[in-house]
C-alpha positions in Angstrom: 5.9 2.0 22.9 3.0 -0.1 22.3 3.1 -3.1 19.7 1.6 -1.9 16.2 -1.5 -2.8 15.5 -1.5 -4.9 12.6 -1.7 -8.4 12.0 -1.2 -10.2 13.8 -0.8 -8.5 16.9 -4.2 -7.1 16.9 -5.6 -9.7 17.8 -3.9 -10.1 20.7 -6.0 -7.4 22.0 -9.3 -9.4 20.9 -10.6 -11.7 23.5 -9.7 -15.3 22.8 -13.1 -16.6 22.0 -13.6 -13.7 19.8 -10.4 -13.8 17.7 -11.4 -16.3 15.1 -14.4 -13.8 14.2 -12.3 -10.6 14.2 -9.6 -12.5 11.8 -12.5 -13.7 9.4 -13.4 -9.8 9.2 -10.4 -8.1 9.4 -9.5 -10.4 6.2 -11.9 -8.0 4.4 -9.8 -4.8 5.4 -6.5 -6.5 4.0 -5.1 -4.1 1.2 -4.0 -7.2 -0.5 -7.8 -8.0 -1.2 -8.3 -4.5 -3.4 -5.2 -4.7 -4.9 -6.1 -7.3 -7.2 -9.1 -5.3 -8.8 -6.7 -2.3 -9.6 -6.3 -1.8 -13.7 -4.7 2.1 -13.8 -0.8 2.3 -13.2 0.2 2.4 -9.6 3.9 3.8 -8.5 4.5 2.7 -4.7 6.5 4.1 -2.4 7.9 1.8 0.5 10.1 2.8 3.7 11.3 -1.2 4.6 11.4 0.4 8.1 7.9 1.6 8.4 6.3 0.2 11.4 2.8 2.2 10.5 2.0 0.2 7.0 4.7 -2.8 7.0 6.6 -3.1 3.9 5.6 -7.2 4.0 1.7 -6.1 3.7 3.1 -3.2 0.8 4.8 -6.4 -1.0 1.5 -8.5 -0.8 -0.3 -5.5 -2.1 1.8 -5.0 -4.6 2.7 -8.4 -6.2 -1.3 -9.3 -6.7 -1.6 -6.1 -9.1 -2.1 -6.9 -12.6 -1.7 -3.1 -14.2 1.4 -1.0 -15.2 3.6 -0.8 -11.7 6.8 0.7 -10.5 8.1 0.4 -6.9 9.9 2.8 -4.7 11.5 1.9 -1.9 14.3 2.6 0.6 15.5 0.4 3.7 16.3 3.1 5.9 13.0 5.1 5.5 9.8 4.9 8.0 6.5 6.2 7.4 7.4 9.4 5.3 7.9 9.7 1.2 10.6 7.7 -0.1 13.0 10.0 -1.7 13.0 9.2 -5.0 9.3 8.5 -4.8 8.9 12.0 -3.9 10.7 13.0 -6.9 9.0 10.6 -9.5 5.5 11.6 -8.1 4.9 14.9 -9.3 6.3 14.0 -12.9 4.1 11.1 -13.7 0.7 12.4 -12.0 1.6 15.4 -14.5 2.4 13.1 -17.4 -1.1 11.1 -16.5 -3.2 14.0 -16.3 -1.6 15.5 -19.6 -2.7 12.4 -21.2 -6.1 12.3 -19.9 -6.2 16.1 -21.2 -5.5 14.8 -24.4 -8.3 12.4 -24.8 -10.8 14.7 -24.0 -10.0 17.8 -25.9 -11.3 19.0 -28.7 
């Protein structure tokens, strides 16, 4: 299997000279950096083994949002739906939509 390629292993990839440049612009790519301009409620769901989005760069993400948040997670889940996230997630997109709904009707 081939090492993920997230930071900081893609830039092992990089040639050397080049690396410094492709840090300074991958920077711009790091979820962390959006995540602080988020002001609706977020639910996250995290598998702690998920090699595909690291649950370290999820955490970053995460901890920089100032809205409403609730976290999911599960230490023996990869990439796919955390159970109870799964479960939660249909509920409160319902319950947000309903109370979008509400503010425009009549």
């Amino acid at each position: 299997m081939s090492p993920a390629a997230r930071w900081p292993q893609v830039l092992d990839h990089k040639p050397a000279g080049q690396r410094d440049e492709y840090a300074k612009m991958m920077a711009y790519f790091d979820a962390v950096n959006f995540s602080r301009k988020i002001a609706v409620p977020v639910i996250i769901g995290m598998g702690l083994k998920d090699t595909t989005c690291p649950p370290g760069s999820i955490y970053s993400a995460y901890n920089v949002m100032s809205s409403p948040k609730r976290p999911f997670y599960d230490p023996n889940v990869g990439h796919e739906k955390v159970k109870d996230f799964r479960a939660f997630h249909e509920k409160w997109i319902r319950a947000k939509l309903d109370m979008i709904g509400e503010t425009v009707a009549p």
